[in-house]
N, C-alpha and C positions, 0 to 999 in steps of 0.2 A: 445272053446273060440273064435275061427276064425270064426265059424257059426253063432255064437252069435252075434258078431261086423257085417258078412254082412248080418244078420237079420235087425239090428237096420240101417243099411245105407241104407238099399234099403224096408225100410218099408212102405214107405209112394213113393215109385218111380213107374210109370207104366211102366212096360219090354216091349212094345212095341216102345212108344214113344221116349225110354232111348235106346234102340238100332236103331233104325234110326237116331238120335243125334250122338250118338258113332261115327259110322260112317262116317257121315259128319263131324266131328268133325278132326277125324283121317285123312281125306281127307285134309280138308284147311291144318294143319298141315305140312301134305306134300308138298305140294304148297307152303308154305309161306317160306319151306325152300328152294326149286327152284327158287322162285322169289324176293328169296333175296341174290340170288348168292351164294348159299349153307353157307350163314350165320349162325352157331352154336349158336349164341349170341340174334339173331334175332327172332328164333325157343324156344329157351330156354324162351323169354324177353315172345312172347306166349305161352307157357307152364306154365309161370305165371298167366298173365290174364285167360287164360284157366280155372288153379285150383281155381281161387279167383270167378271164373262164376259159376262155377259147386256148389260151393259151395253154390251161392245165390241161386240157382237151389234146392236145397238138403232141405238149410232153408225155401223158399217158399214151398217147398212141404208139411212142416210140420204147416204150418203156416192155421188152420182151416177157411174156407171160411167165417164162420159168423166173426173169428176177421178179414179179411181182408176187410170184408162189414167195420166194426166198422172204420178202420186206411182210410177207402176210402176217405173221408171228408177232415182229417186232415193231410194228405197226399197232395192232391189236392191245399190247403191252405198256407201249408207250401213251396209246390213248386211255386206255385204262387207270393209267399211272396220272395223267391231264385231267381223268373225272375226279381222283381220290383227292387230291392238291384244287379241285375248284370245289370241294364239299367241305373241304379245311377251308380253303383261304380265300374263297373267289370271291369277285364283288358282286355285291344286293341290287338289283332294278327291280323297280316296280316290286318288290315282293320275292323276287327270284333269284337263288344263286347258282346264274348259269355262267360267268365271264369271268376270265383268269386274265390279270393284269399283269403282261412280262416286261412293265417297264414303257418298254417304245412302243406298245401296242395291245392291245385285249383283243384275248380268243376265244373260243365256244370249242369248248373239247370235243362237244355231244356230235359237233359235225364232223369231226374226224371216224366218228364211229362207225355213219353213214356208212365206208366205204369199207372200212377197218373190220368189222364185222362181218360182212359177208366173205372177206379173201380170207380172213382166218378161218372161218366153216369150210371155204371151201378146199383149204388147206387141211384141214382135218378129214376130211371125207377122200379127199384124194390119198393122203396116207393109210385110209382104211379100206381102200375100195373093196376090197377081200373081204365077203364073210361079214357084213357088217352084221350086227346085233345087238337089239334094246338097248344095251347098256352105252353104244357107242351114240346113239338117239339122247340116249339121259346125260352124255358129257356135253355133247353138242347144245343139250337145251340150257343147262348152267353156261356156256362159254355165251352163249346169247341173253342168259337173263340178268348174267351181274353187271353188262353196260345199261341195258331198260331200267334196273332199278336204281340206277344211280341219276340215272336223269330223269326219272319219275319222279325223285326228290328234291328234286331245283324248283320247282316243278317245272316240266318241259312236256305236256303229256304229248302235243303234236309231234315234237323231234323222237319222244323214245317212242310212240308212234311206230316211225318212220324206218329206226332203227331194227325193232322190232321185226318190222316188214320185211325188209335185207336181209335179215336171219334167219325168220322162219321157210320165205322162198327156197334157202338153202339147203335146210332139212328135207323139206318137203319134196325138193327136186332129186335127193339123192336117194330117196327111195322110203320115206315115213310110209307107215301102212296106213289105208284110212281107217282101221278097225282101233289103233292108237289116236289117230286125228279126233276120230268122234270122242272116245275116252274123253280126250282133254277135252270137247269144246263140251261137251256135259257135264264136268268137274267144273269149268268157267261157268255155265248157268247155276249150276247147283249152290256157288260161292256168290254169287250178287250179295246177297242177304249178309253176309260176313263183311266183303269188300265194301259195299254203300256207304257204310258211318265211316271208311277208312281215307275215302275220298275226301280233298278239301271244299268248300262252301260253294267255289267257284265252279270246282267239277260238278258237283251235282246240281247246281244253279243251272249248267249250259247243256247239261239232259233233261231236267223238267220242260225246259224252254222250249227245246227240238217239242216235247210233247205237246206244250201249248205254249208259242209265243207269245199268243194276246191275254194274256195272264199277264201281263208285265209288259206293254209296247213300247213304253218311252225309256225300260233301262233295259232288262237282261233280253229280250225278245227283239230291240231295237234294230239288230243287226241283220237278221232274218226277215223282218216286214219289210226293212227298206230295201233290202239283196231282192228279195222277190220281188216287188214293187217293181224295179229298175227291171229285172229279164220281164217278166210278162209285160211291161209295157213297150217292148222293143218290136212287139209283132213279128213279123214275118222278115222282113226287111229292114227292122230297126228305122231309129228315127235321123241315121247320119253322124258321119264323124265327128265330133264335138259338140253333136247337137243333142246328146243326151240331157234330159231337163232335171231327174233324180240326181243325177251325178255332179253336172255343171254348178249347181245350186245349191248342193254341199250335203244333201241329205245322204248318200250312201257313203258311211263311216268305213277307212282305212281303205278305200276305193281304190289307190294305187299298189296295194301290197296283198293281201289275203282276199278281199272283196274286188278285183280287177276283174273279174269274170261277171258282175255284176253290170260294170262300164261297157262290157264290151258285149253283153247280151244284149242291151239299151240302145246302144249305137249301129251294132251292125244284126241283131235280131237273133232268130231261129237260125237264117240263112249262114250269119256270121258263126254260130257255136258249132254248127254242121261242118262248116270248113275246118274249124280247130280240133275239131274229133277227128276228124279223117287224117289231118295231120298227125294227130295221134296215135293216133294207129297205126299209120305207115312205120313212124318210129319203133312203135311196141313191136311190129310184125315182122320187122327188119332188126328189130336184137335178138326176138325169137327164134328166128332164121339164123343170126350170126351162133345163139346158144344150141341149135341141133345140130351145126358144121363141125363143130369145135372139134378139136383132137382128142381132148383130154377130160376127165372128171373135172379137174378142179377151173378148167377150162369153163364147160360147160355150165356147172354150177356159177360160176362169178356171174358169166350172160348173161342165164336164167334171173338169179336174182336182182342182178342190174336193171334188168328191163323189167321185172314186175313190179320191184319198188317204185319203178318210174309210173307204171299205171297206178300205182297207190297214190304218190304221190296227185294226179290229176283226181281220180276217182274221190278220193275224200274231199279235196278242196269244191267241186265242183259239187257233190253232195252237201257239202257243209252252207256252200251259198245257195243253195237250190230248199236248203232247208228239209234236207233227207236223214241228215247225218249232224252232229253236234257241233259246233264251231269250237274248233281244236288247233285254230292258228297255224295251218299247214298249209304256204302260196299254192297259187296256180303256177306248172312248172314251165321254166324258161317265160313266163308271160310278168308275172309281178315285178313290182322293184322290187331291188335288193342283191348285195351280191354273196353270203352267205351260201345261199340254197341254190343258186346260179351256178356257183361254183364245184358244190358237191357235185351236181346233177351232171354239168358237163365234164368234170374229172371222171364221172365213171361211164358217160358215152366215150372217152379216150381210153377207158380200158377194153371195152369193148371196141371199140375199132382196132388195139392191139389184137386182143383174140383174131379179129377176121381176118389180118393181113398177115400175119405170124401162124404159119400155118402146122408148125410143128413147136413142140413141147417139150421138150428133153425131158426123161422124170428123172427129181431126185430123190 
């Protein structure tokens, strides 16, 4: 009976990818109970989100890639339609109108897009496989710039970010030229000088700072001297599990959420950040892997940008507290609290395990 049940749970899961996940999984875990001051409440409050991720994890895997081509469209539509009704109606935090109140609960449209974006592109590309040309690149770029700019205006610039990232993977993998790549990232420098005054006080505040933190240490640079602070002083071997002294003692700000990489440089050192890259990479290299098997374009394209979004996702957060890169409020992935970004992240490692174990694609 017991074999039977973990037949049917781990039918559709690929043991590679599911243990590198594990893993890392088990990892943040432990962190998130260190840098929340051995919080029980805090750990447990993750242990929720956790289950509620795994789960979307479990259902994507089973979830056959020809229906996910089918819900790609109207997926895309309906989040679309979730950004326009939170730009009308959604409620204000802090300054931001990113949260749509349906009554019994409040959503974040912008993370529906996460996923929603990339299967539409790749839903497009796969209906064009043939002959594609410029013009089918300049539908694709619109189909990806009117989610960014709607959640650029919340402001959200980490998420449209993010979103951004899953889209352009897409293009980029169905065959963009770089003789167009370069075009645009030249028109993007050429534009600074236009875009700078367009940015709000905060954005250009959190790029001065990347330039010189200590220009400002006790407000806008505060976050960066103490993130640094805490990993160089972890050495080699860090100073031990909850014996971090930056963290314990409250100076390294949002420690449990965006900044946990800070805690966990402090605690477990060089040695400890070496283990979590590797893990990371085994991930990235094992979606990469699942995105060269695939059967199909729209197959492919989904891995592809499934997995590179997920190196964005690390790559910025770990830049951002390493003070390479601007602090853009984008977690460390599968490691922070919170179950938002937990959840995107592991709902599209279940699409991807779909891809690998679904070996054929009907097209329609």
């Amino acid at each position: 009976m017991i074999s039977r049940a973990f037949d049917f749970l781990s039918r559709r899961i690929d043991g590679p990818l599911m243990a590198a996940l594990a893993l890392t999984l088990a990892l943040g875990l432990t962190v998130v109970y260190s840098a929340s001051g051995s919080s029980v409440d805090r750990v447990a409050s993750q242990g929720r989100n956790l289950a509620l991720a795994l789960f979307a994890l479990w259902l994507f895997a089973h979830i056959h890639p020809q229906t996910l081509m089918r819900l790609a469209v109207p997926a895309y539509v309906a989040g679309m339609g979730l950004l326009i009704a939170v730009a009308l109606f959604g409620e204000v935090r802090n300054g931001a109108r990113r949260w749509l109140n349906l009554g019994f609960t409040t959503l974040q449209p912008s993370e529906v897009m996460k996923i929603a974006v990339p299967l539409a592109l790749a839903w497009y590309f796969h209906r064009h496989e043939e002959g594609l040309r410029l013009r089918d690149f300049a539908v694709a770029a619109i189909i990806l710039a009117l989610p960014v700019g709607l959640v650029v205006r919340q402001p959200d610039l980490g998420t449209a970010l993010l979103i951004f990232a899953s889209g352009f993977f897409v293009i980029f993998l169905a065959g963009l030229s770089w003789r167009v790549l370069l075009s645009v990232l030249t028109a993007a420098v050429v534009s600074i000088p236009f875009v700078w005054p367009m940015l709000h006080d905060y954005q250009r505040q959190r790029i001065l700072t990347l330039l010189n933190p200590l220009d400002d240490p006790l407000g806008s640079g505060y976050h960066i001297i103490q993130s640094t602070i805490a990993i160089g002083s972890g050495g080699i071997l860090g100073k031990g599990w909850l014996n971090g002294t930056q963290a314990q003692l409250d100076f390294v700000p949002e420690r449990s959420t965006d900044f946990i990489l800070a805690v966990f440089g402090e605690e477990f050192g060089l040695a400890g950040n070496v283990i979590l890259i590797i893990l990371y990479v085994l991930i990235i290299t094992r979606g990469m892997m699942i995105a060269a098997n695939a059967s199909t374009v729209f197959s492919r394209l989904t891995a592809g940008a499934i997995t590179l979004t997920f190196f964005t996702y690390a790559f910025v957060n770990m830049g951002m507290v390493s003070g390479i890169l601007p602090v853009v409020g984008v977690p460390l992935p599968m490691v922070s609290y919170g179950g938002t970004a937990l959840l995107s992240i592991l709902a599209g490692f279940g699409i991807l395990m779909s891809i690998s174990t679904h070996k054929q694609l009907v097209s329609s």
